[in-house]
Biopython code that builds the backbone (N, CA, C, O; Angstrom):
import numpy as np
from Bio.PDB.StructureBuilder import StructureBuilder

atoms = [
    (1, "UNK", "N", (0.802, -1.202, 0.000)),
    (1, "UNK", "CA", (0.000, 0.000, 0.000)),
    (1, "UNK", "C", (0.846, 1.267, 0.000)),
    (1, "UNK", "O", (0.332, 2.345, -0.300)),
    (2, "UNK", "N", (2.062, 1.165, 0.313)),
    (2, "UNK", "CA", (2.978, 2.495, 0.400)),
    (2, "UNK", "C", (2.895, 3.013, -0.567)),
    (2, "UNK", "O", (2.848, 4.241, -0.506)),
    (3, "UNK", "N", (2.816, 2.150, -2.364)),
    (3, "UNK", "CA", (3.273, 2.423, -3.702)),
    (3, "UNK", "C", (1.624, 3.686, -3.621)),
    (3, "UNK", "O", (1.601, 4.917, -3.615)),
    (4, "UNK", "N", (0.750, 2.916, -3.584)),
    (4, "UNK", "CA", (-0.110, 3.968, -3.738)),
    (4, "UNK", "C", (-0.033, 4.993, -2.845)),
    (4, "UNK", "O", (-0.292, 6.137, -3.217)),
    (5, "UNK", "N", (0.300, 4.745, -1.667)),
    (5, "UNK", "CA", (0.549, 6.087, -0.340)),
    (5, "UNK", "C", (1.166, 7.358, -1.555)),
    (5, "UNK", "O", (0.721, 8.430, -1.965)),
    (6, "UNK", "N", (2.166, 6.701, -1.766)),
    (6, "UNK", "CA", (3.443, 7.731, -2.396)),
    (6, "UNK", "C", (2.639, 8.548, -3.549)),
    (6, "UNK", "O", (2.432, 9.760, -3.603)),
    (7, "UNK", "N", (2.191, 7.376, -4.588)),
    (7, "UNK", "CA", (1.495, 7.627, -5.888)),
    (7, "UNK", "C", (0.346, 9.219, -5.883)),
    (7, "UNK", "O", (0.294, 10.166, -6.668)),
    (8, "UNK", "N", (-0.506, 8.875, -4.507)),
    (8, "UNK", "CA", (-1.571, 9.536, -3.816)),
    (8, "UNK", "C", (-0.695, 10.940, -3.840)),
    (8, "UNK", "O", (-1.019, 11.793, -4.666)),
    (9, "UNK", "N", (0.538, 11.219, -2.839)),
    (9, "UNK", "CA", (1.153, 12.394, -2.588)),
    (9, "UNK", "C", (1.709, 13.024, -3.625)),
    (9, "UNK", "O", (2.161, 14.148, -3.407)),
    (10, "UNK", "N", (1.826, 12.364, -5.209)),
    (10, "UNK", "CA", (3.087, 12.705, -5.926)),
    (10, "UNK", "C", (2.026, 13.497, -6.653)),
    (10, "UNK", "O", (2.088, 14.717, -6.807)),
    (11, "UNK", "N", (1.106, 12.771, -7.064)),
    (11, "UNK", "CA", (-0.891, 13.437, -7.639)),
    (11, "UNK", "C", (-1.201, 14.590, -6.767)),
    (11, "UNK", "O", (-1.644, 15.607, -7.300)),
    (12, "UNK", "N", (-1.009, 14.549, -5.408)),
    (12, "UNK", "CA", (-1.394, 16.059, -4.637)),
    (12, "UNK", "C", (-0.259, 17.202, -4.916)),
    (12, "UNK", "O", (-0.619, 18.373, -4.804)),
    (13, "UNK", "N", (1.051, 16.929, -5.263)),
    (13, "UNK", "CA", (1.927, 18.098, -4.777)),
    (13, "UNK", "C", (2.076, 18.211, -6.290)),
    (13, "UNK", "O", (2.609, 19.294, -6.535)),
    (14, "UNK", "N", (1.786, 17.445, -7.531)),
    (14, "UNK", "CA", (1.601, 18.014, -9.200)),
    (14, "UNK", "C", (0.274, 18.988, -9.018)),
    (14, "UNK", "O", (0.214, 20.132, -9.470)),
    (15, "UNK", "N", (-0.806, 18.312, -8.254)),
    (15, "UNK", "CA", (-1.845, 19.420, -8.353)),
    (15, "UNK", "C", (-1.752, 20.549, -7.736)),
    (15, "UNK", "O", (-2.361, 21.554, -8.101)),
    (16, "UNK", "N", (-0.880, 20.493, -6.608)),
    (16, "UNK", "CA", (-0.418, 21.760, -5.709)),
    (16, "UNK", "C", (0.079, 23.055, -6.423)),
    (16, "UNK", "O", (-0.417, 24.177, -6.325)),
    (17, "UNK", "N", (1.213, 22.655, -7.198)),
    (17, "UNK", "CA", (2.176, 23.155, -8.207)),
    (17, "UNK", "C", (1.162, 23.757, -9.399)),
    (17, "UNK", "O", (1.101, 24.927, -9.778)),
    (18, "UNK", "N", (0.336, 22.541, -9.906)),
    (18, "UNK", "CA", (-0.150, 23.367, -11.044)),
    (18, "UNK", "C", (-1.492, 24.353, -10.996)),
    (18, "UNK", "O", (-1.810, 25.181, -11.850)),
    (19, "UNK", "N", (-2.221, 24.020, -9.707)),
    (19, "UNK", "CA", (-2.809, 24.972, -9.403)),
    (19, "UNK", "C", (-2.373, 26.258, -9.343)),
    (19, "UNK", "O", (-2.974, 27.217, -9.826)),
    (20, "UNK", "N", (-1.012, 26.308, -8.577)),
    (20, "UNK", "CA", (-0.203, 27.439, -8.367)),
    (20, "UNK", "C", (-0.046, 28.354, -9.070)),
    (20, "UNK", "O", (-0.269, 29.562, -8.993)),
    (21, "UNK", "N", (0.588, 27.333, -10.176)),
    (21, "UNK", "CA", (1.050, 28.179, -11.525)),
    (21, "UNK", "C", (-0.207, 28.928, -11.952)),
    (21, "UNK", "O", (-0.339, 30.151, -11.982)),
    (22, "UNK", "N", (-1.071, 28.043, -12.263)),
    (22, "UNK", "CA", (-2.150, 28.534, -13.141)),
    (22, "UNK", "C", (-3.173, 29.652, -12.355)),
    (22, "UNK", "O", (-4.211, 29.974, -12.933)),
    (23, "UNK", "N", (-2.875, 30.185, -11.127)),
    (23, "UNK", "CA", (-3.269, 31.026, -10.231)),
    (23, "UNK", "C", (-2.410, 32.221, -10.628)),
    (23, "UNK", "O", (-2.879, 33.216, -11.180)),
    (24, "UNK", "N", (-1.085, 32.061, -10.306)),
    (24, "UNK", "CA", (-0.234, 33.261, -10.910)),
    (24, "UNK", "C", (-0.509, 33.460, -12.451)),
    (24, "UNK", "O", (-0.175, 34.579, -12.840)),
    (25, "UNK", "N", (-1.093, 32.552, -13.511)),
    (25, "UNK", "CA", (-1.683, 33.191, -14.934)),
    (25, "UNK", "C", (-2.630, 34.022, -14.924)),
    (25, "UNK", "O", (-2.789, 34.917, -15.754)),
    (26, "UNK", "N", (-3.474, 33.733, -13.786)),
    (26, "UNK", "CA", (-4.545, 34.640, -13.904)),
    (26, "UNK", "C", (-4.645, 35.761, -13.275)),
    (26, "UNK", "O", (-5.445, 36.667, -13.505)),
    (27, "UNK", "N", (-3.370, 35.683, -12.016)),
    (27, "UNK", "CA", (-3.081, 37.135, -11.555)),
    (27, "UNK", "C", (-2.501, 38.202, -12.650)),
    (27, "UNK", "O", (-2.822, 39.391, -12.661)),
    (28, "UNK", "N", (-1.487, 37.515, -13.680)),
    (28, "UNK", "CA", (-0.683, 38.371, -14.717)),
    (28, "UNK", "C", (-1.619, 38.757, -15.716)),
    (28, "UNK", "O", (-1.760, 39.875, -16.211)),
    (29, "UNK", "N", (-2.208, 37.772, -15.943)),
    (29, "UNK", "CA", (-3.485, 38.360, -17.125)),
    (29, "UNK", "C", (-4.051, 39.409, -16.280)),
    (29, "UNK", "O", (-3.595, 40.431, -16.793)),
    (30, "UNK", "N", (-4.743, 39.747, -15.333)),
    (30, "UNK", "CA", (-5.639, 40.816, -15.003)),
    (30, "UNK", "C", (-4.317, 41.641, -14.535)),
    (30, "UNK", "O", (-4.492, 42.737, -15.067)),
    (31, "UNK", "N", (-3.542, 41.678, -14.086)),
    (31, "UNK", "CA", (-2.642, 43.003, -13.844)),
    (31, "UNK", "C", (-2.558, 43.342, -15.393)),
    (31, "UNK", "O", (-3.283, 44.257, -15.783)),
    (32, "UNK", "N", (-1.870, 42.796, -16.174)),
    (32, "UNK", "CA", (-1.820, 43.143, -17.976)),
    (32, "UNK", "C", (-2.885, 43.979, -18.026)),
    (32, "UNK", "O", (-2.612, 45.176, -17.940)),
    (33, "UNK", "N", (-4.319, 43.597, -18.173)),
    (33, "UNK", "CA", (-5.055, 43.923, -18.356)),
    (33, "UNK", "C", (-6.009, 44.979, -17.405)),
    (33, "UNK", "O", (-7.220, 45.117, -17.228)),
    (34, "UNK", "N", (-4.662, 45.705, -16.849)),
    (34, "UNK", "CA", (-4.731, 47.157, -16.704)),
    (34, "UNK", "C", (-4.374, 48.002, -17.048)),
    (34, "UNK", "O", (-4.636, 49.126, -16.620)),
    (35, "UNK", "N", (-3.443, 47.630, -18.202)),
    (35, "UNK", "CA", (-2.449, 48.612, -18.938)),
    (35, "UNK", "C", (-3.232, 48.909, -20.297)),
    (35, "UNK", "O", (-2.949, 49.838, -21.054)),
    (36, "UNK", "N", (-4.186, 48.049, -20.482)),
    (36, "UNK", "CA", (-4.364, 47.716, -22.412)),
    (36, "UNK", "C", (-3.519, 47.822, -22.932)),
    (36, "UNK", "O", (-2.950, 48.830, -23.351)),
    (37, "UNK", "N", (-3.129, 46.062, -23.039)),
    (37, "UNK", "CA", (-1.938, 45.619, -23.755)),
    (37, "UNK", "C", (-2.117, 45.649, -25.513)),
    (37, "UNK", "O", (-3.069, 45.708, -26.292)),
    (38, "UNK", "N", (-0.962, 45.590, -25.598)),
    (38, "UNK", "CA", (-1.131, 45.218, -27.233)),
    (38, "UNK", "C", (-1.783, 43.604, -27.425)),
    (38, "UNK", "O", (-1.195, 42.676, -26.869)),
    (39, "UNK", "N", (-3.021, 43.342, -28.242)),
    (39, "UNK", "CA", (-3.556, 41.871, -28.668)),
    (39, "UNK", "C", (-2.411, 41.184, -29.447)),
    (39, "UNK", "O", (-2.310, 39.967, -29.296)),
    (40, "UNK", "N", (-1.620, 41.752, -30.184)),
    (40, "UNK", "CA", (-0.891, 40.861, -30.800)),
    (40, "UNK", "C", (0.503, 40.770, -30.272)),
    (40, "UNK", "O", (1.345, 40.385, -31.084)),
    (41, "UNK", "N", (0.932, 41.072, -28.972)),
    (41, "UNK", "CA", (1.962, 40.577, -28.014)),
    (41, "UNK", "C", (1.943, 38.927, -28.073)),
    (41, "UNK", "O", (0.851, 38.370, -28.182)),
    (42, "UNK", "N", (3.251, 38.088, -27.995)),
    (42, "UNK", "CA", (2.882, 37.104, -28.019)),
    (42, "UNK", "C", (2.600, 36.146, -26.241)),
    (42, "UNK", "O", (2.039, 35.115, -25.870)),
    (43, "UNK", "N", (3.211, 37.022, -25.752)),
    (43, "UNK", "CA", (2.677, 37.037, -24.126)),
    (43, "UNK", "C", (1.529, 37.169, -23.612)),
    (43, "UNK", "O", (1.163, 36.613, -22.576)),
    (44, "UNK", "N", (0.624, 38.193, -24.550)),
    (44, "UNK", "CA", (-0.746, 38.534, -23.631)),
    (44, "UNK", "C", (-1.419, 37.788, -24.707)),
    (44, "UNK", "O", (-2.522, 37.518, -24.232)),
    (45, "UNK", "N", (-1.329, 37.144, -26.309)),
    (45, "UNK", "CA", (-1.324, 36.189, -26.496)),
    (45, "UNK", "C", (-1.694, 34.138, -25.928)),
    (45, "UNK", "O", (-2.553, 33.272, -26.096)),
    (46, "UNK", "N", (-0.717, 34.280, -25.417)),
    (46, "UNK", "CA", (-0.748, 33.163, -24.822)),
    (46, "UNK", "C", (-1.348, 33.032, -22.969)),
    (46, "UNK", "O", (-1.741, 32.025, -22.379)),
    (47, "UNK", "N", (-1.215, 34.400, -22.475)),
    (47, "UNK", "CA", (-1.843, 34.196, -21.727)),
    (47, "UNK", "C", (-3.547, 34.288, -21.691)),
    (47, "UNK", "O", (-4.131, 33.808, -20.720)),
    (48, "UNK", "N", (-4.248, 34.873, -22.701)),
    (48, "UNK", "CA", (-5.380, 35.226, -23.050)),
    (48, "UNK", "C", (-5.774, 33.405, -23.451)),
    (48, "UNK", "O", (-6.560, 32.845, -22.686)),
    (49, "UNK", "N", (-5.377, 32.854, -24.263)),
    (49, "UNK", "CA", (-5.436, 31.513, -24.843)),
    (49, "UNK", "C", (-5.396, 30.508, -23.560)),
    (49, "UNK", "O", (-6.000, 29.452, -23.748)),
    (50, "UNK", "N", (-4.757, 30.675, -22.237)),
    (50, "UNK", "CA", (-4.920, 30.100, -21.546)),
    (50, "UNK", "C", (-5.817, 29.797, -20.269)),
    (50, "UNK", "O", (-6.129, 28.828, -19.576)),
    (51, "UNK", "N", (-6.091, 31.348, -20.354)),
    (51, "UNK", "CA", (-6.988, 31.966, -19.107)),
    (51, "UNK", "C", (-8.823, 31.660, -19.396)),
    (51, "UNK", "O", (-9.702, 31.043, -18.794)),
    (52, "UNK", "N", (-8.749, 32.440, -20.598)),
    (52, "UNK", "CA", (-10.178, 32.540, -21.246)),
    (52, "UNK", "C", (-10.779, 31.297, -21.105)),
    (52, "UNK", "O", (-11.886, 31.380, -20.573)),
    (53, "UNK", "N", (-10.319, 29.811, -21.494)),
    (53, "UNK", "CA", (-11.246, 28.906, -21.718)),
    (53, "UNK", "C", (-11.798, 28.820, -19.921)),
    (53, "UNK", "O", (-12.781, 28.106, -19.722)),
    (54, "UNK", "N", (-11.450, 29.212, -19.243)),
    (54, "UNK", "CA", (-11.686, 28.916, -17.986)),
    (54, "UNK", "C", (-12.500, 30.461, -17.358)),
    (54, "UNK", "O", (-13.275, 30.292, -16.417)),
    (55, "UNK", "N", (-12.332, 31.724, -17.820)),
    (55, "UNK", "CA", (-13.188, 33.132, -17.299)),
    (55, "UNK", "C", (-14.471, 33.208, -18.210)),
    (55, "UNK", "O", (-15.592, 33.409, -17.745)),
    (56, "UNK", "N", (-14.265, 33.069, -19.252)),
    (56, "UNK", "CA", (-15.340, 33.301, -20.652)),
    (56, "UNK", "C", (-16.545, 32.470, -19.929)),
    (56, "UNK", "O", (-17.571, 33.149, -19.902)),
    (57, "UNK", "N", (-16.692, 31.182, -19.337)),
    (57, "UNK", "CA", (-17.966, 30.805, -19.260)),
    (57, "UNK", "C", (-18.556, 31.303, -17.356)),
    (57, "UNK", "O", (-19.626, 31.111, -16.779)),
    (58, "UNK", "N", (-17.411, 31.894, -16.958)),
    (58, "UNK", "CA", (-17.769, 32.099, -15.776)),
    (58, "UNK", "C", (-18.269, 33.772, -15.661)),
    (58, "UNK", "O", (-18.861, 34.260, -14.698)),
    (59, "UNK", "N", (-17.926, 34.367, -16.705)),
    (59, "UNK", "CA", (-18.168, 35.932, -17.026)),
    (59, "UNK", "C", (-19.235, 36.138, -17.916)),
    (59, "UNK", "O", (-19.798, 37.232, -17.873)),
    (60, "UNK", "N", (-19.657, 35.197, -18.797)),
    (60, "UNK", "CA", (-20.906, 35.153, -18.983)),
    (60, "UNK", "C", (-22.322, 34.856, -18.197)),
    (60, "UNK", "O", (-23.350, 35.491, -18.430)),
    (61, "UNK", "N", (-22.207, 33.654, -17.103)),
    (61, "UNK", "CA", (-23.081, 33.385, -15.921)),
    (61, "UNK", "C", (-23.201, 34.820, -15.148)),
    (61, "UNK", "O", (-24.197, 35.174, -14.518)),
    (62, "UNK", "N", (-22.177, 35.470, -15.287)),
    (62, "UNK", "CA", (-22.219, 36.436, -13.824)),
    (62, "UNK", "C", (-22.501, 38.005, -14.074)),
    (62, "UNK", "O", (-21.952, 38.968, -14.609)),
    (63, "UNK", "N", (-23.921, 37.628, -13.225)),
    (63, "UNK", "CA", (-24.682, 38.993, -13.758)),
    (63, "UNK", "C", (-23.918, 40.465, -13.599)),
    (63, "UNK", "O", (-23.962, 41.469, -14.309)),
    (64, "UNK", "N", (-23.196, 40.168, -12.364)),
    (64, "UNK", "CA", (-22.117, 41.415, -11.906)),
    (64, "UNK", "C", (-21.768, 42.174, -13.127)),
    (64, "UNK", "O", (-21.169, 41.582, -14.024)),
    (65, "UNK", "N", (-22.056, 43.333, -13.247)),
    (65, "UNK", "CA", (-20.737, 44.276, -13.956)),
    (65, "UNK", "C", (-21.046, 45.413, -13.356)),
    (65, "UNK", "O", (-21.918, 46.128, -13.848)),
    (66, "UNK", "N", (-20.421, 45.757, -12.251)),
    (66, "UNK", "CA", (-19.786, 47.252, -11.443)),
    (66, "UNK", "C", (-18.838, 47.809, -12.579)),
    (66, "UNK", "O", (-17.819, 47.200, -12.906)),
    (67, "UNK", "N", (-19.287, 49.183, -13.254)),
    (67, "UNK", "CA", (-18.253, 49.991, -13.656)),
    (67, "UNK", "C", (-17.358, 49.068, -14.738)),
    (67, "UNK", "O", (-16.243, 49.512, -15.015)),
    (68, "UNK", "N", (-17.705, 48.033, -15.253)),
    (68, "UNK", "CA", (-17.135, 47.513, -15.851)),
    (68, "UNK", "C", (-15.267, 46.530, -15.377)),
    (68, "UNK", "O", (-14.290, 46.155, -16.025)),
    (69, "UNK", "N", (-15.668, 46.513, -14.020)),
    (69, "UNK", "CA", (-14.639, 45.703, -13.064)),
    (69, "UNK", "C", (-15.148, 43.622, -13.550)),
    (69, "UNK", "O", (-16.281, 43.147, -13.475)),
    (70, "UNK", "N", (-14.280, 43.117, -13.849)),
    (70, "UNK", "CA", (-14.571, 42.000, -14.095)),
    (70, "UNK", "C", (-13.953, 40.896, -12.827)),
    (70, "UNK", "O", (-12.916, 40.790, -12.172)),
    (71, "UNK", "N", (-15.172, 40.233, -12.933)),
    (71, "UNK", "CA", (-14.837, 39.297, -11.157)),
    (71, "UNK", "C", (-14.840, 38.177, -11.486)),
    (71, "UNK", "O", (-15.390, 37.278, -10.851)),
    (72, "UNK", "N", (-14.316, 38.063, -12.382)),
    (72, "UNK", "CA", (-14.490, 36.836, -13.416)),
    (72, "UNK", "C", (-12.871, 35.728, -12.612)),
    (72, "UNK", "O", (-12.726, 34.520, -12.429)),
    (73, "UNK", "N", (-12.201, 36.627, -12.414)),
    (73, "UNK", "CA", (-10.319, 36.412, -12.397)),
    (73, "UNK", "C", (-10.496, 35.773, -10.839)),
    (73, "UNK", "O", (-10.098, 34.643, -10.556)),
    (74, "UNK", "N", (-11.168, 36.694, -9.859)),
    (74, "UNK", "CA", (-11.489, 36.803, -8.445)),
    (74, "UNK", "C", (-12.045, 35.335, -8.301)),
    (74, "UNK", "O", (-11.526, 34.565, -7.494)),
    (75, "UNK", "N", (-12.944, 35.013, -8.971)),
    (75, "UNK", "CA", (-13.913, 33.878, -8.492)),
    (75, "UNK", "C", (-13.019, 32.585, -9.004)),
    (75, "UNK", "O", (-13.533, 31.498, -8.741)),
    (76, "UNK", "N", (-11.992, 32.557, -9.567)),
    (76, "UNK", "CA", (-11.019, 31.694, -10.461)),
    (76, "UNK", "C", (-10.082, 31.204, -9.503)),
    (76, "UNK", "O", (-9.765, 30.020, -9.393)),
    (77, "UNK", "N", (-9.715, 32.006, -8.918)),
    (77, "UNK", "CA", (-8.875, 32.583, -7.685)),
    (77, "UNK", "C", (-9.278, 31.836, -6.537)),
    (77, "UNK", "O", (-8.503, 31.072, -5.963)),
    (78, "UNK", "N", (-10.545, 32.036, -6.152)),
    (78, "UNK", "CA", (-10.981, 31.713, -5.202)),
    (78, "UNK", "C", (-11.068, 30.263, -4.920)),
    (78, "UNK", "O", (-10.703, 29.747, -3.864)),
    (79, "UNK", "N", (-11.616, 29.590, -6.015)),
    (79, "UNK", "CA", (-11.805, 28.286, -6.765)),
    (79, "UNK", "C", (-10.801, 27.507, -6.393)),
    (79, "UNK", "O", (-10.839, 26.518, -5.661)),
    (80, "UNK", "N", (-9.733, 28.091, -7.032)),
    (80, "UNK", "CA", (-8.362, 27.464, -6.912)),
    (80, "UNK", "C", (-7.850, 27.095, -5.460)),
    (80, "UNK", "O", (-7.465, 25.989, -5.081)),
    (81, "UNK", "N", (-7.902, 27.838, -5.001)),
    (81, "UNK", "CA", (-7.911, 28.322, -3.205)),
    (81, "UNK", "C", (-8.140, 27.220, -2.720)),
    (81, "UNK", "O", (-7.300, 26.491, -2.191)),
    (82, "UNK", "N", (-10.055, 26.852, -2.942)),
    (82, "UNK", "CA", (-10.575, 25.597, -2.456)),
    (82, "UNK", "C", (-10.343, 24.461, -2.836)),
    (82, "UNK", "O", (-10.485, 23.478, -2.109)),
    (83, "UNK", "N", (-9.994, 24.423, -3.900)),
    (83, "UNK", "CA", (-9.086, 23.343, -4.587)),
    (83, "UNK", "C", (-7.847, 22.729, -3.967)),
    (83, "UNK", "O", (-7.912, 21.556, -3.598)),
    (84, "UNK", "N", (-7.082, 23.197, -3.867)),
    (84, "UNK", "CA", (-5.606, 23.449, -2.982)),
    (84, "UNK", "C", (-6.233, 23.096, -1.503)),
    (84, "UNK", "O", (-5.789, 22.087, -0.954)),
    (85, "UNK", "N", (-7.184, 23.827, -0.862)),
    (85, "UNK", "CA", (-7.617, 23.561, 0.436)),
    (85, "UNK", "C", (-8.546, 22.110, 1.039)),
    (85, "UNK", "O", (-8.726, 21.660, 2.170)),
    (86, "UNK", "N", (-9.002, 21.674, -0.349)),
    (86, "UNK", "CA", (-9.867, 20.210, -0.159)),
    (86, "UNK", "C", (-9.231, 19.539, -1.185)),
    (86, "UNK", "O", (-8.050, 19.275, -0.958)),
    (87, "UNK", "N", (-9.554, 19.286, -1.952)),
    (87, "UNK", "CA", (-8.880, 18.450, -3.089)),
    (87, "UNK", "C", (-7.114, 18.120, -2.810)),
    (87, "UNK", "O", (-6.686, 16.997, -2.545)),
    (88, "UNK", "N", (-6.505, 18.997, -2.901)),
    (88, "UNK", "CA", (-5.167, 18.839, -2.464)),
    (88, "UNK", "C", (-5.271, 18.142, -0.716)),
    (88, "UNK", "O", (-4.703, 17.062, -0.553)),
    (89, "UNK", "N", (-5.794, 18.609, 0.183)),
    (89, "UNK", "CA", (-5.652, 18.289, 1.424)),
    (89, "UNK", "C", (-6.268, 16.617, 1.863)),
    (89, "UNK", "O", (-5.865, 15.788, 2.679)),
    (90, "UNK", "N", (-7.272, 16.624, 1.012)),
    (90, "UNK", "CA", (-7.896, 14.955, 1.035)),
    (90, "UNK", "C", (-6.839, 14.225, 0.506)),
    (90, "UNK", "O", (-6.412, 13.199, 1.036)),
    (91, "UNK", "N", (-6.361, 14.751, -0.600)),
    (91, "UNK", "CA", (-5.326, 13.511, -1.272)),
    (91, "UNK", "C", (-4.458, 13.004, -0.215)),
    (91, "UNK", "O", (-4.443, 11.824, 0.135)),
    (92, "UNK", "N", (-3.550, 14.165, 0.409)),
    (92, "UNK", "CA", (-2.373, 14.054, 1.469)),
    (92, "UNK", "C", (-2.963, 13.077, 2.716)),
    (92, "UNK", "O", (-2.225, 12.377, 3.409)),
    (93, "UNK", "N", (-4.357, 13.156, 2.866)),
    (93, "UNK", "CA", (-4.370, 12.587, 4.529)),
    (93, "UNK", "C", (-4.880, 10.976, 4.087)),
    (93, "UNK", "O", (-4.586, 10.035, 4.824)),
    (94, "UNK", "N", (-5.836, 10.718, 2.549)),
    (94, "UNK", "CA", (-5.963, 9.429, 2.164)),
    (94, "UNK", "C", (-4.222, 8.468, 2.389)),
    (94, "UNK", "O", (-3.952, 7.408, 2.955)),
    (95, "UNK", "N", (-3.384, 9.466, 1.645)),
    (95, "UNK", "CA", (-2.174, 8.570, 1.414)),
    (95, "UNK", "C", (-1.743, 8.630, 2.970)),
    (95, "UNK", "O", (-1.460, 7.563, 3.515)),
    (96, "UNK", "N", (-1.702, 9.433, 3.462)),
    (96, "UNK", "CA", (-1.613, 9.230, 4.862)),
    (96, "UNK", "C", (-1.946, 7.592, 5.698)),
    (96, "UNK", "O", (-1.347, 6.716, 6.322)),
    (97, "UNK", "N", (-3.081, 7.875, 5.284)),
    (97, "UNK", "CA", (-3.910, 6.791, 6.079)),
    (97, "UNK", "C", (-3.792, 5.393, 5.384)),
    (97, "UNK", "O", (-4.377, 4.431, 5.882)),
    (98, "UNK", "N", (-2.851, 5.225, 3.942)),
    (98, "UNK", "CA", (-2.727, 3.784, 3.404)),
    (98, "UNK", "C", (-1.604, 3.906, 3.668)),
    (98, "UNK", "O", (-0.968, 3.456, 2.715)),
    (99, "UNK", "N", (-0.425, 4.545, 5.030)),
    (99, "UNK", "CA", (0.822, 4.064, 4.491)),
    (99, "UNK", "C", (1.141, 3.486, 5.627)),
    (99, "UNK", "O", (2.204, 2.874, 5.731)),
]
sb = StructureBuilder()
sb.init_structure("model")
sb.init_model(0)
sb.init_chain("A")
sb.init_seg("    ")
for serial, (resi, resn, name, xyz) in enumerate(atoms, 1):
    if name == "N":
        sb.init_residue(resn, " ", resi, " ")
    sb.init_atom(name, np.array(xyz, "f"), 0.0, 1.0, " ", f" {name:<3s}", serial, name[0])
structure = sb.get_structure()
């Protein structure tokens, strides 16, 4: 049972990491997108291509628009958070408990 113990932790701390990352994409996209960047940067580019498939359906649901402030990034954010806080934290205490 250790192989899976380990297997369990190696699956929580890839999801740890890539949550991470993909938390800091969506902080850089909305800081960018206080400047009005250039669209054909290949940076705001690729970060637009990465972010969007994941804000676009959550910014359409959400009736919110204050002043044109988008809470689209915020609620992504937040998500992630709980993600990292349950999902990540169940994995660690399952492998815990098979080793």
């Amino acid at each position: 049972m250790f192989v899976l113990s380990n297997f369990l932790i190696a699956v929580a701390k890839v999801l740890d990491i890539g949550l991470t990352l993909y938390m800091w994409i969506i902080i850089a996209r909305a800081v960018i997108s206080w400047v009005n960047p250039d669209p054909y940067n290949p940076i705001v580019r690729v970060l637009n291509s990465v972010t969007e498939p994941v804000l676009y359906p959550i910014r359409r649901r959400l009736p919110i628009s204050l002043g044109g402030i988008d809470f689209s990034p915020i609620l992504v954010i937040l998500a992630i958070i709980f993600a990292q806080a349950f999902l990540v934290q169940s994995l660690i205490q399952i492998a815990a408990r098979l080793a």
